[in-house]
FIVEX-506128 format. One record per residue: x, y, z of N, C-alpha, C in turn. Coordinates in steps of 0.02 Angstrom, whole numbers, padded with zeros to 5 digits, always signed. Layout:
! residues N
XYZXYZXYZ
...
***
This chain:
! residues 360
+09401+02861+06567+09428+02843+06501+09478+02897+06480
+09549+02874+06472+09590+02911+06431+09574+02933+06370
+09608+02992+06351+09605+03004+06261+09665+03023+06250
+09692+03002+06189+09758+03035+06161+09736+03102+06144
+09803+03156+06137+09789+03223+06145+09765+03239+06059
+09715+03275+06033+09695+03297+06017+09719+03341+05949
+09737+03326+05877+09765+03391+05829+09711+03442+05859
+09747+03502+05882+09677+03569+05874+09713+03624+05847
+09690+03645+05787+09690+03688+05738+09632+03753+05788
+09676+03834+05745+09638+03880+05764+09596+03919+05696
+09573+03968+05690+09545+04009+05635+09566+04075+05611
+09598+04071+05570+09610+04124+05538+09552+04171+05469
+09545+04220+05468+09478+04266+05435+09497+04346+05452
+09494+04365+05374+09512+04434+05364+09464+04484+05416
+09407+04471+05413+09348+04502+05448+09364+04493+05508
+09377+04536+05563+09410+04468+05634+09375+04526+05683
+09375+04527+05740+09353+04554+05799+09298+04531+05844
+09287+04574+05903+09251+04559+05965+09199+04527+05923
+09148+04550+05871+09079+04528+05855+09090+04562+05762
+09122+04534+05721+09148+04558+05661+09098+04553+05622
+09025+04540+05630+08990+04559+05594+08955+04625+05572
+08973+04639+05619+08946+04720+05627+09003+04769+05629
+09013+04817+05574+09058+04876+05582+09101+04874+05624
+09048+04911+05679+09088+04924+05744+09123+04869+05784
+09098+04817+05770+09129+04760+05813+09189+04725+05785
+09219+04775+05725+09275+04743+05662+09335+04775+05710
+09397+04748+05710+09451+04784+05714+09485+04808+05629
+09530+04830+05619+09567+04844+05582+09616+04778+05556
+09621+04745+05522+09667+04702+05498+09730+04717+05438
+09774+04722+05438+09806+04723+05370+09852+04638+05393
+09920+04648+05347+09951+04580+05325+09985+04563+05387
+10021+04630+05434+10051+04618+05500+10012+04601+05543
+09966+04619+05548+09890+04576+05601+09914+04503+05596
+09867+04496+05525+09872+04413+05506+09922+04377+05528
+09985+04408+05493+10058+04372+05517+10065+04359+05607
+10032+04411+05635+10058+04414+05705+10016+04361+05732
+09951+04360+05719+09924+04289+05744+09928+04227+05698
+09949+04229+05678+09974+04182+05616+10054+04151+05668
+10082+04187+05699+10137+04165+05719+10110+04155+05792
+10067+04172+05845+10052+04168+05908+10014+04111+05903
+09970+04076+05847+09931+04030+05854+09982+03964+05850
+10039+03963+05816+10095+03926+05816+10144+03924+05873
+10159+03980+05897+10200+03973+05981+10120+03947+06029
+10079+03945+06035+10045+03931+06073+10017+03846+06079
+10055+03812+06012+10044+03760+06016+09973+03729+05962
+09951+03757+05937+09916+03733+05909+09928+03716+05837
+09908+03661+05787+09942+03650+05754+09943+03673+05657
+09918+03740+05681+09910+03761+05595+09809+03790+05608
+09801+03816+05555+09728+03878+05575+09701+03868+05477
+09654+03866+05488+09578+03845+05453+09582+03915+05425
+09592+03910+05361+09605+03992+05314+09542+03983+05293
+09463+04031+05296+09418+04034+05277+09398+04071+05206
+09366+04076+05155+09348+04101+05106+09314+04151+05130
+09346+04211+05125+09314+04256+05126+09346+04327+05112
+09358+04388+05128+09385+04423+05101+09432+04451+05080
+09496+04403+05086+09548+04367+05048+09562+04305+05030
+09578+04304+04963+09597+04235+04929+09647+04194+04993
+09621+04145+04989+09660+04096+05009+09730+04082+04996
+09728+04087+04960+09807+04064+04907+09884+04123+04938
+09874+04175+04899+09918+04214+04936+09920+04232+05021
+09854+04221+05051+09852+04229+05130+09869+04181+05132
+09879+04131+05115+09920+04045+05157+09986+04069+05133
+09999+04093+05069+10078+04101+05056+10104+04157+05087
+10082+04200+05119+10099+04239+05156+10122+04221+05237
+10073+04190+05255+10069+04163+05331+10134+04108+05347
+10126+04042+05260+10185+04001+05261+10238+04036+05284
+10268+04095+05231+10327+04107+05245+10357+04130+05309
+10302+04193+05335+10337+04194+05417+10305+04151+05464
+10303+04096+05446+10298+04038+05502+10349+03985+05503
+10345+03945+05550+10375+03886+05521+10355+03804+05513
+10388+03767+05516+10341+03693+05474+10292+03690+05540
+10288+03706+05595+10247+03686+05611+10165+03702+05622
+10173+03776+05587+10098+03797+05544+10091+03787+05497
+10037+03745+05482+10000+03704+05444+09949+03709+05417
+09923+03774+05353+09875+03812+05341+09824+03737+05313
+09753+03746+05315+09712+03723+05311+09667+03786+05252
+09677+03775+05184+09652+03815+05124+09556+03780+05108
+09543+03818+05119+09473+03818+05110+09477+03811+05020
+09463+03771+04987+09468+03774+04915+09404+03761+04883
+09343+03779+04836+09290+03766+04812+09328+03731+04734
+09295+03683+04740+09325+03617+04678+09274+03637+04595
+09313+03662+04554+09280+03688+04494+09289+03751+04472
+09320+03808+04524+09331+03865+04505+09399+03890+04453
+09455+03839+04471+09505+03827+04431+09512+03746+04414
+09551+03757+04339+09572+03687+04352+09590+03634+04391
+09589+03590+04388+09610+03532+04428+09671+03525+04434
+09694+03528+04376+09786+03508+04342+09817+03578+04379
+09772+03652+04357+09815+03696+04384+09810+03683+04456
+09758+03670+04495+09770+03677+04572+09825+03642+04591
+09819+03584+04578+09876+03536+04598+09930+03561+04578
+09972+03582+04522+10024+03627+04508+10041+03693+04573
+09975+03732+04600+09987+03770+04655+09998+03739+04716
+09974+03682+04700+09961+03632+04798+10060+03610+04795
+10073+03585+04727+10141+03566+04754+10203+03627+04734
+10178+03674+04724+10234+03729+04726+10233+03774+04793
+10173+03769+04818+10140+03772+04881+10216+03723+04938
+10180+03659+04933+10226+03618+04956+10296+03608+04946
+10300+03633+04900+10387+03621+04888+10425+03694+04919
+10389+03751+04925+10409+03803+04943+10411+03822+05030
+10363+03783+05050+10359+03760+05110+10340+03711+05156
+10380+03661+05149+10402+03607+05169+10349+03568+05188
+10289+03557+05157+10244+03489+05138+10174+03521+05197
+10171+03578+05215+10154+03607+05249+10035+03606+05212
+10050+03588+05184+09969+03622+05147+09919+03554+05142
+09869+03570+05176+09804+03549+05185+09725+03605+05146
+09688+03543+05119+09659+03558+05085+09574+03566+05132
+09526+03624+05138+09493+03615+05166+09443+03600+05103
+09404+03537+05076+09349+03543+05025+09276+03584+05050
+09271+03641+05025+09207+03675+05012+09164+03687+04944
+09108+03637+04951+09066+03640+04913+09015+03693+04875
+09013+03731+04942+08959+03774+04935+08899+03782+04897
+08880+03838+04888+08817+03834+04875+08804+03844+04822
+08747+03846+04764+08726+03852+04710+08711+03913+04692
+08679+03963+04748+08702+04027+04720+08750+04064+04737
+08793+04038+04781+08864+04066+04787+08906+04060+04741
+08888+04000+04698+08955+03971+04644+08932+04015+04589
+08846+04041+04568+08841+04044+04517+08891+04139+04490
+08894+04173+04538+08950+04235+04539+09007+04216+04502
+09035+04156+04523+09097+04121+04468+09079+04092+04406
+09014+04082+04391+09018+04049+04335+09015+03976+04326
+08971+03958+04388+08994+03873+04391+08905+03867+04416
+08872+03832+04364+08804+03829+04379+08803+03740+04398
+08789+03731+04451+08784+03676+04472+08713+03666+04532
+08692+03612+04523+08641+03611+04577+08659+03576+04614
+08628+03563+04688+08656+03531+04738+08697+03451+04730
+08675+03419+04722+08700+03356+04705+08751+03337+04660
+08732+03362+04602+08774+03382+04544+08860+03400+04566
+08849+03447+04636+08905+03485+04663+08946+03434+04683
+08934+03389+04700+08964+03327+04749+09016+03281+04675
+08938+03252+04621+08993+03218+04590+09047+03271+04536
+09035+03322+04522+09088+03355+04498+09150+03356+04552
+09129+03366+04626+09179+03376+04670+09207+03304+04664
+09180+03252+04684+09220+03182+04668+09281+03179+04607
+09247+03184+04574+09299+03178+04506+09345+03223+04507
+09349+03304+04533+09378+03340+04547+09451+03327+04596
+09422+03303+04652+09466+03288+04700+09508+03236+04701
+09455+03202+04645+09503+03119+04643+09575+03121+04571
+09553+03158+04552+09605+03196+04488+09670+03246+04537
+09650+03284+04569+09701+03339+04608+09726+03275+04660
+09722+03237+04681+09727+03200+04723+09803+03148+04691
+09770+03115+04639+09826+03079+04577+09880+03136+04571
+09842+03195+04560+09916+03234+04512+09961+03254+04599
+09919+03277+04651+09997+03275+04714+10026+03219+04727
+09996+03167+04710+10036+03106+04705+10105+03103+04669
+10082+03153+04620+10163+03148+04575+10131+03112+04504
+10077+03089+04490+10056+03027+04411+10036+03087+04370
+10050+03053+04304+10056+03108+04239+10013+03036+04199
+09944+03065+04171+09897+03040+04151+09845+03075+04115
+09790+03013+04082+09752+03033+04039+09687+03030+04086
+09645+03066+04063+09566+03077+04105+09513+03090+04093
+09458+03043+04064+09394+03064+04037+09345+03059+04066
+09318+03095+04081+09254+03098+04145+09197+03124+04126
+09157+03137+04164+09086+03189+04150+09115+03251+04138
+09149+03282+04180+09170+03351+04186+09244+03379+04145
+09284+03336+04155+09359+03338+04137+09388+03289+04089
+09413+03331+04023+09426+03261+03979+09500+03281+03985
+09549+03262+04025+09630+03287+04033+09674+03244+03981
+09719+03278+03947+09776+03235+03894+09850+03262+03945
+09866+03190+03972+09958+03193+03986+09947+03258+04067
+09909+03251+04081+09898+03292+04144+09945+03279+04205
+09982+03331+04211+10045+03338+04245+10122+03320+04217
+10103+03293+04173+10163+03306+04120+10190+03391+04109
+10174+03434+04130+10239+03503+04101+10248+03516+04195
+10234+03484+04243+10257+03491+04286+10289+03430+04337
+10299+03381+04295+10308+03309+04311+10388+03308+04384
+10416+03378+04363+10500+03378+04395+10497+03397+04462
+10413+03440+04489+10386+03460+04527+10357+03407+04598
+10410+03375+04621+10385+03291+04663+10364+03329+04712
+10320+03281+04744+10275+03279+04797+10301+03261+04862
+10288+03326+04902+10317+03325+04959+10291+03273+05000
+10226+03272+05020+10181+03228+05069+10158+03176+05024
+10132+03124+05063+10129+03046+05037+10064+03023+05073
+10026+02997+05033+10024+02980+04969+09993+03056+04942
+09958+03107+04940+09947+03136+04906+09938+03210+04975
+09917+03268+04962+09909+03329+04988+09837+03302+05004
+09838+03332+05104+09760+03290+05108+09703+03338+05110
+09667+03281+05110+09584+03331+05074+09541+03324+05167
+09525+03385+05172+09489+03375+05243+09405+03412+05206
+09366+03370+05223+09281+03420+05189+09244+03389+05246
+09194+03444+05260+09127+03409+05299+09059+03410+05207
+09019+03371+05238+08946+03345+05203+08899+03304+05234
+08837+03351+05264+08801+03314+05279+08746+03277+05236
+08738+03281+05173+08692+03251+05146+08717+03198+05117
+08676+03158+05102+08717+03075+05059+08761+03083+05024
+08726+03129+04973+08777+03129+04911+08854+03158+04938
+08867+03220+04994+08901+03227+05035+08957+03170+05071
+08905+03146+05110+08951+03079+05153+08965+03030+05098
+08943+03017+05035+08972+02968+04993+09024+03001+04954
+09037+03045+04957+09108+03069+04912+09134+03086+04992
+09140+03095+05041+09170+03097+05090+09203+03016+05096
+09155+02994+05101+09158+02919+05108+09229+02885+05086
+09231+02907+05004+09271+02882+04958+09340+02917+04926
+09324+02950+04967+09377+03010+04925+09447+03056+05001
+09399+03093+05047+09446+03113+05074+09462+03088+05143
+09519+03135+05180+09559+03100+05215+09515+03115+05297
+09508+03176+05325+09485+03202+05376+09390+03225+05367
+09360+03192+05388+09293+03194+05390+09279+03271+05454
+09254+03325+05408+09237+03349+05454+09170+03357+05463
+09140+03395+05535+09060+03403+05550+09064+03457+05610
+09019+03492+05581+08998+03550+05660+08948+03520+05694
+08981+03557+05759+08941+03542+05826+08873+03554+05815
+08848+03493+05844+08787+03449+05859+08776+03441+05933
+08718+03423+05975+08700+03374+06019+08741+03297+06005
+08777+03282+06060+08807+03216+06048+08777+03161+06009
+08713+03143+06037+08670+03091+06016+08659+03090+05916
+08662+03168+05912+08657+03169+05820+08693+03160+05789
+08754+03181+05839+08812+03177+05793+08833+03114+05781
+08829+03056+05860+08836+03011+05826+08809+02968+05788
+08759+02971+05784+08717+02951+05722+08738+02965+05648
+08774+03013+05637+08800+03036+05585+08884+03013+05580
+08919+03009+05609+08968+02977+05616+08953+02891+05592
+08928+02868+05648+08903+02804+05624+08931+02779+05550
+08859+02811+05524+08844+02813+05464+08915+02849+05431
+08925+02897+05434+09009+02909+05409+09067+02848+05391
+09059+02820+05465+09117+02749+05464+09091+02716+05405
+09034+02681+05412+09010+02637+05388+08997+02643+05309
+08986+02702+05281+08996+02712+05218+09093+02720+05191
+09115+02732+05249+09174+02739+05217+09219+02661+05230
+09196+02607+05271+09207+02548+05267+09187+02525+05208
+09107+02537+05164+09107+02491+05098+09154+02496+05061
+09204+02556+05068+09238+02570+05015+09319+02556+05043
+09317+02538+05086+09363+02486+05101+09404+02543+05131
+09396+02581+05176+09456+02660+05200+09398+02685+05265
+09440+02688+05305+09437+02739+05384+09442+02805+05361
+09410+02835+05405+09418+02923+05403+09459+02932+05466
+09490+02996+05463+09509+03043+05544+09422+03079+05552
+09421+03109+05594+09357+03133+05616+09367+03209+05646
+09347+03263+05613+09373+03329+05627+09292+03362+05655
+09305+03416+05710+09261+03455+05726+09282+03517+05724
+09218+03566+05689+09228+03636+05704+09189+03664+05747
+09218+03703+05780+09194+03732+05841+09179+03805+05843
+09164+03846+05880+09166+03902+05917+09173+03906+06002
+09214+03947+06036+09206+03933+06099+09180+04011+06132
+09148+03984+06188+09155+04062+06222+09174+04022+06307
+09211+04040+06311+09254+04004+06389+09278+04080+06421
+09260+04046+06484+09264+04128+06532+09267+04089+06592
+09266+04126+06656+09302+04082+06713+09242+04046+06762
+09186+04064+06756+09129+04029+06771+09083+04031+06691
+09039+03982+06729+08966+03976+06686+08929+04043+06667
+08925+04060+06704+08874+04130+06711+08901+04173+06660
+08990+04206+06679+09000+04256+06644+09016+04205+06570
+09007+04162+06548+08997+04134+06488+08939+04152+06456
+08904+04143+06503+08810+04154+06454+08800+04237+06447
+08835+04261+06496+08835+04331+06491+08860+04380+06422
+08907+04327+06425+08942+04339+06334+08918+04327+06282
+08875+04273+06298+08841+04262+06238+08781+04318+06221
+08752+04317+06274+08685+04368+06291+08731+04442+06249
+08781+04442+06270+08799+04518+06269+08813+04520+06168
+08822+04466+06139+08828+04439+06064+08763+04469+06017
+08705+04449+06071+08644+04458+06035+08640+04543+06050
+08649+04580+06104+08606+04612+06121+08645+04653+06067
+08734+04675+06052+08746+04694+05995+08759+04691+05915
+08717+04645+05926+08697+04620+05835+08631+04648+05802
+08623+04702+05764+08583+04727+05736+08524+04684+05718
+08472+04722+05709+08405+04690+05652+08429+04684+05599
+08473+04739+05569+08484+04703+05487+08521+04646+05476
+08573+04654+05527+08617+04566+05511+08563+04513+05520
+08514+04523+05586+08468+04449+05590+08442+04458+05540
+08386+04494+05507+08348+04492+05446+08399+04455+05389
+08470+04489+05368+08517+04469+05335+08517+04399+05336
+08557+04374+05393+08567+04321+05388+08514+04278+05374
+08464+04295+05424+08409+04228+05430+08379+04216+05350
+08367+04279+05314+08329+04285+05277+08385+04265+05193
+08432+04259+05206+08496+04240+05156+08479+04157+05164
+08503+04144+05219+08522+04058+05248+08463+04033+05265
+08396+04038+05250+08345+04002+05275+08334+03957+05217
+08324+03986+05142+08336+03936+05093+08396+03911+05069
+08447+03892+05121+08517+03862+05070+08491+03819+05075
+08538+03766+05014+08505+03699+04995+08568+03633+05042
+08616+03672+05074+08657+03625+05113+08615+03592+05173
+08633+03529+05177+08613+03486+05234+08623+03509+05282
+08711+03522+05292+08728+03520+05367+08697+03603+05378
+08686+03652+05335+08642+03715+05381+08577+03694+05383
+08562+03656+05350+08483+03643+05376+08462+03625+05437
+08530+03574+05451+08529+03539+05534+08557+03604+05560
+08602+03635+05563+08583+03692+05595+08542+03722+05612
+08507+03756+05564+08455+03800+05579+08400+03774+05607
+08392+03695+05615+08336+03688+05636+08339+03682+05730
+08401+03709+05728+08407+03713+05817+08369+03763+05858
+08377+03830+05810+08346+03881+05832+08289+03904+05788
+08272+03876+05758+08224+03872+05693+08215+03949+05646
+08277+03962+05660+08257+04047+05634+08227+04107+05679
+08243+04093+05740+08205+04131+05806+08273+04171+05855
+08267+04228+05852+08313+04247+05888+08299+04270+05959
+08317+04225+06027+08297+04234+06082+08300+04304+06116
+08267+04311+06176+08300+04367+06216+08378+04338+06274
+08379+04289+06279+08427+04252+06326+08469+04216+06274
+08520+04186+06265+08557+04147+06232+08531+04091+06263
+08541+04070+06323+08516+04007+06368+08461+03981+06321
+08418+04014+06309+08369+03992+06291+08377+03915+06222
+08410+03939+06185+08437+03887+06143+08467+03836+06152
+08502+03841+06216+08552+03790+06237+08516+03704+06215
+08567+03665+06172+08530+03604+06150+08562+03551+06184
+08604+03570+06227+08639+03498+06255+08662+03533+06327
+08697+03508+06360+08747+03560+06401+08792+03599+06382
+08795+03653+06379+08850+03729+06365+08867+03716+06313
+08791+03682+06240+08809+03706+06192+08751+03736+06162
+08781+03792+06106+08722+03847+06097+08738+03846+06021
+08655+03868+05969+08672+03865+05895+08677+03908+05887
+08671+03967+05918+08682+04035+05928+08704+04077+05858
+08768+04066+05854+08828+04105+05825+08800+04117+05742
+08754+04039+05735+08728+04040+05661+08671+04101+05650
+08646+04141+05693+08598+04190+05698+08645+04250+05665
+08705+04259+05675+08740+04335+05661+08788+04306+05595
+08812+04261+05565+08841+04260+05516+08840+04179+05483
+08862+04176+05420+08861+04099+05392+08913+04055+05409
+08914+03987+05385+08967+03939+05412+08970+03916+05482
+08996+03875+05517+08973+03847+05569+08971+03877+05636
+08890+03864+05680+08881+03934+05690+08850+03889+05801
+08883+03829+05792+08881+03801+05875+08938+03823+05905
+08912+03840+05985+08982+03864+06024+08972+03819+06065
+09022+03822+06106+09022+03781+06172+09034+03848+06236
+08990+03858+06271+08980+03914+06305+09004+03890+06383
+09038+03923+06429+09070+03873+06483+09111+03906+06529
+09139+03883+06575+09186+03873+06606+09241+03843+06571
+09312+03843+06587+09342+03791+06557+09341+03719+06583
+09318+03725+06642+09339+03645+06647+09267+03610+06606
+09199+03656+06599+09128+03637+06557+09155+03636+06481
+09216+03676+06469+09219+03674+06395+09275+03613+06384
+09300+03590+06414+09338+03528+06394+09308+03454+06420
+09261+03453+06467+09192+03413+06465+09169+03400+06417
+09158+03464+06374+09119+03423+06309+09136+03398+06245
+09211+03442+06250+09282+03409+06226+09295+03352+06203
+09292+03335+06289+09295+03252+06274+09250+03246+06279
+09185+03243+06270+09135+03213+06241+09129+03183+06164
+09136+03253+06150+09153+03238+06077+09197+03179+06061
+09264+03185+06106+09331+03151+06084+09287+03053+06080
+09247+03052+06149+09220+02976+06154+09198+02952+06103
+09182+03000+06046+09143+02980+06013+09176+02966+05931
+09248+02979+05935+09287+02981+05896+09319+03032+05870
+09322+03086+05879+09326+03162+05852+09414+03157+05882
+09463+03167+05831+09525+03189+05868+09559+03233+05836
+09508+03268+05800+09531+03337+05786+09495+03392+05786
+09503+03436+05822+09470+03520+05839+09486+03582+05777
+09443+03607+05769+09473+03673+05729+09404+03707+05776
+09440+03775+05798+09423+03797+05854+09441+03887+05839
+09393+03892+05878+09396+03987+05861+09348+04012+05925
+09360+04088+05928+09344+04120+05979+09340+04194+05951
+09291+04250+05974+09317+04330+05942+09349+04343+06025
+09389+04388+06015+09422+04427+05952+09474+04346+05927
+09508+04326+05883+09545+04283+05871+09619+04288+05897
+09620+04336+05920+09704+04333+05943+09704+04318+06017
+09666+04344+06044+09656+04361+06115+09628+04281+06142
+09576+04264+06094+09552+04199+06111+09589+04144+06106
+09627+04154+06065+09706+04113+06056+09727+04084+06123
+09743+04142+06147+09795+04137+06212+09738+04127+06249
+09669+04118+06265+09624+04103+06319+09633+04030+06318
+09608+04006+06249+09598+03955+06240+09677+03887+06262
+09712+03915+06232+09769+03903+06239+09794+03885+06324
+09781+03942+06369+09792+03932+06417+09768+03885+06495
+09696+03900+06459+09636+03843+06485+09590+03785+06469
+09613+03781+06408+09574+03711+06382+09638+03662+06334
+09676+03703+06302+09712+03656+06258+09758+03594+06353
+09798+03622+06382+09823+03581+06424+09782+03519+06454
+09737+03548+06458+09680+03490+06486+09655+03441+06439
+09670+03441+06374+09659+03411+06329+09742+03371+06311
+09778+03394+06351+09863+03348+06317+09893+03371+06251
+09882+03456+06238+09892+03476+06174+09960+03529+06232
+10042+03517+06198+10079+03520+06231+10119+03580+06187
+10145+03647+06200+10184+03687+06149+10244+03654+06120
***
């Protein structure tokens, strides 16, 4: 079975190196770092990099990266829906876009209930979803270019986008919304609302089960999704020295990060880490192998830090095997990462994107 080639997006994150959870395993980053792989992840063909929340704002690191790039990096803004206005985001999404040429994708992050509550946004799990609905479906109208009235649960808007009405919209029909959600309330504002459905790596069989169910809620509402995966890779030139890497992950990751993490992320109230964590159930092996839940894939990565935490551990020709595995199953878009991120760039790049029909 053929597959058409693949959007694959890479990862960009202030924190970056061999094993960046730990001190020692950090390199040094300032703005010329960023920029430099910011521009190598673009000559290498891939099509724009997944800006993560974390210890820089999103906003100026995408407007930074925009400018020394060109249209064909395509930042992917991690945005949490409620922290600013609605009316103002959309005002940034199309000055964003008008400044660089229609270039901006929206990643929706929900997060968590005690992550949000630091900002000031007390929401409980569910709750998070329909504020995010109404949220997204408002920022959504205003990149459209419509100047309107809006009374909701959350947002009562008068003439909204009216003082920036002269401000037109680069992309059509609106600036797109890419979010993963594994829980109902999740896949039903996925369902109805955005454009790129995303989901981390799973065992095939779960995922499609969850997909499924993805289509099919997003058929009642009369709209198809794209289907996005996030990844981690560790690709090396056999099997062996793959697992070796991984092994070599654990053996330098402290007790305090496992205690850390495990003991942070064991009560989040998100779905899709729950299905995570229940891979390795909170147990940190002596072997990486040991976890392995499918072929040369491991939940591994979720043991040393948060956010999606499956690799695909391999050879390359084992890591584009499961590739298209995924792809059979509908997936035709990758967002994909490796440590160190620059270096993995050009691995990845050199041995798995071709084999996939992803062309510079």
């Amino acid at each position: 079975m053929t597959h058409q080639a693949p959007e694959v997006l890479w990862y960009v994150i202030p924190r970056e190196g061999a094993y960046p959870w730990e001190p020692e395993g950090r390199r040094p980053v300032d703005l010329g770092y960023l920029t430099q792989l910011a521009g190598t992840v673009e000559r290498l063909g891939y099509s724009g990099a997944l800006l993560a929340t974390d210890l820089y704002d999103v906003w100026p690191l995408g407007s930074a990266l925009a400018a020394s790039t060109s249209t064909r990096f395509k930042p992917l803004l991690a945005v949490h829906p409620g922290l600013i206005s609605p009316t103002l985001l959309a005002k940034m999404a199309l000055s964003f876009d008008n400044l660089f040429g229609g270039r901006l994708r929206f990643n929706v992050v929900n997060g968590s209930t005690n992550s949000l509550r630091e900002y000031g946004l007390h929401v409980e799990h569910d709750e998070r979803y329909e504020l995010s609905a109404e949220y997204w479906s408002i920022v959504k109208r205003l990149t459209a270019g419509e100047v309107f009235d809006h009374k909701g649960r959350f947002y009562d808007l008068k003439g909204a986008g009216a003082s920036f009405r002269d401000l037109r919209p680069v992309q059509a029909p609106h600036v797109p919304l890419w979010f993963g959600g594994s829980s109902a309330p999740g896949i039903e504002m996925a369902a109805e609302h955005v454009d790129v459905y995303l989901t981390w790596g799973e065992p095939p069989h779960l995922l499609k089960e969850k997909l499924d169910h993805v289509r099919a809620r997003a058929a009642a509402h009369g709209r198809t999704l794209r289907i996005g995966l996030r990844l981690h890779l560790i690709v090396r030139d056999t099997e062996d020295e793959a697992w070796a890497a991984a092994d070599r992950l654990l053996d330098v990751t402290s007790e305090a990060t496992y205690a850390r993490q495990l003991g942070e992320r064991a009560g989040e109230d998100g779905v899709g880490w729950q299905r995570q964590f229940r891979q390795h159930g909170g147990k940190v092996p002596a072997r990486a192998r040991e976890l392995e839940t499918h072929p040369n894939l491991w939940p591994g990565m979720s043991l040393f830090r948060p956010g999606p935490g499956t690799a695909v551990v391999g050879s390359a020709s084992q890591v584009v095997e499961r590739l298209k595995e995924y792809q059979a199953l509908g997936v035709d878009t990758f967002i994909l990462s490796g440590n160190p991120l620059l270096e993995e760039a050009y691995r990845v790049a050199e041995t798995v994107l071709p084999a996939l029909g992803v062309t510079r």
